[in-house]
C-alpha positions in Angstrom: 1.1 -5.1 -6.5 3.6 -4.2 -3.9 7.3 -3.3 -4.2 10.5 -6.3 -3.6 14.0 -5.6 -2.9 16.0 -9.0 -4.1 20.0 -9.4 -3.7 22.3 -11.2 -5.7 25.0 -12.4 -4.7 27.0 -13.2 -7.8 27.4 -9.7 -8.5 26.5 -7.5 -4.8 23.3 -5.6 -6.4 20.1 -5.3 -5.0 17.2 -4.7 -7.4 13.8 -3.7 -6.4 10.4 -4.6 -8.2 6.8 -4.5 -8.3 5.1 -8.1 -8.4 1.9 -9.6 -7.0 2.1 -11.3 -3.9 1.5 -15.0 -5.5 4.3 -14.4 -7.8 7.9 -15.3 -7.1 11.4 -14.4 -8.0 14.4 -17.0 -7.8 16.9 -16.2 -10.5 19.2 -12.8 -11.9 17.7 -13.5 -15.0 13.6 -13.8 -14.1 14.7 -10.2 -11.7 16.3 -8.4 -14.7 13.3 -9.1 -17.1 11.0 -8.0 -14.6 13.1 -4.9 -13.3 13.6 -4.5 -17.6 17.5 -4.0 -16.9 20.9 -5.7 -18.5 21.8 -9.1 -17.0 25.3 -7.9 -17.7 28.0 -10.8 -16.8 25.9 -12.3 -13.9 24.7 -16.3 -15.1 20.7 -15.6 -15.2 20.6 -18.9 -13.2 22.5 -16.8 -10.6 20.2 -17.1 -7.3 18.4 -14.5 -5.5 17.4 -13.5 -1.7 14.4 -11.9 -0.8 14.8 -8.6 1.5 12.5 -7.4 4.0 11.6 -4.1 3.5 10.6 -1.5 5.9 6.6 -1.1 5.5 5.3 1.9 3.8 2.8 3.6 6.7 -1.0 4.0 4.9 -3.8 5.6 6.9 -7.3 6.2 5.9 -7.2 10.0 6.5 -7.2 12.6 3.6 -7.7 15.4 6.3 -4.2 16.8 5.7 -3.6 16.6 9.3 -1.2 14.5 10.8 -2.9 11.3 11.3 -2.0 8.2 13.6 0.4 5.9 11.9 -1.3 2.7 10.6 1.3 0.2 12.8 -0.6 2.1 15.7 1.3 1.4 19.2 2.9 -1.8 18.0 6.2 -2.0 19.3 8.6 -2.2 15.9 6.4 1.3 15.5 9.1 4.4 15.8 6.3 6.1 16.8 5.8 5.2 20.1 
């Protein structure tokens, strides 16, 4: 499972959830019964865009000390 930030338009919110990668989001109404909030006055029908999120670094190290970050020297890395 891996976390999603979707946008709505209709109503300026962006809601973030936690979904397999096979599964897919398209409407206010599937985001708010998967994020378990009030559609309020937004149409469920109302569409959604997919973000891109910033990727969360993960490393293989449990050493505690400050390993190399798992993008490596790729260049979107800030850590080059």
């Amino acid at each position: 499972m891996a976390l999603y930030d979707y946008y709505c338009e209709a109503n300026d919110r962006t809601v973030e959830v936690r979904h397999g990668m096979s599964e897919s989001v398209k409407t206010w109404g599937e985001l708010c019964e998967m994020a378990g909030i009030d559609a309020g006055d937004t149409p469920a029908d109302a569409p959604l865009r997919k973000l891109m999120g910033a990727p969360v670094p993960m490393t293989g190290s449990s050493s505690g000390s400050d390993p190399a970050p798992a993008c490596g020297t790729g260049g979107c890395c800030p850590y080059n």
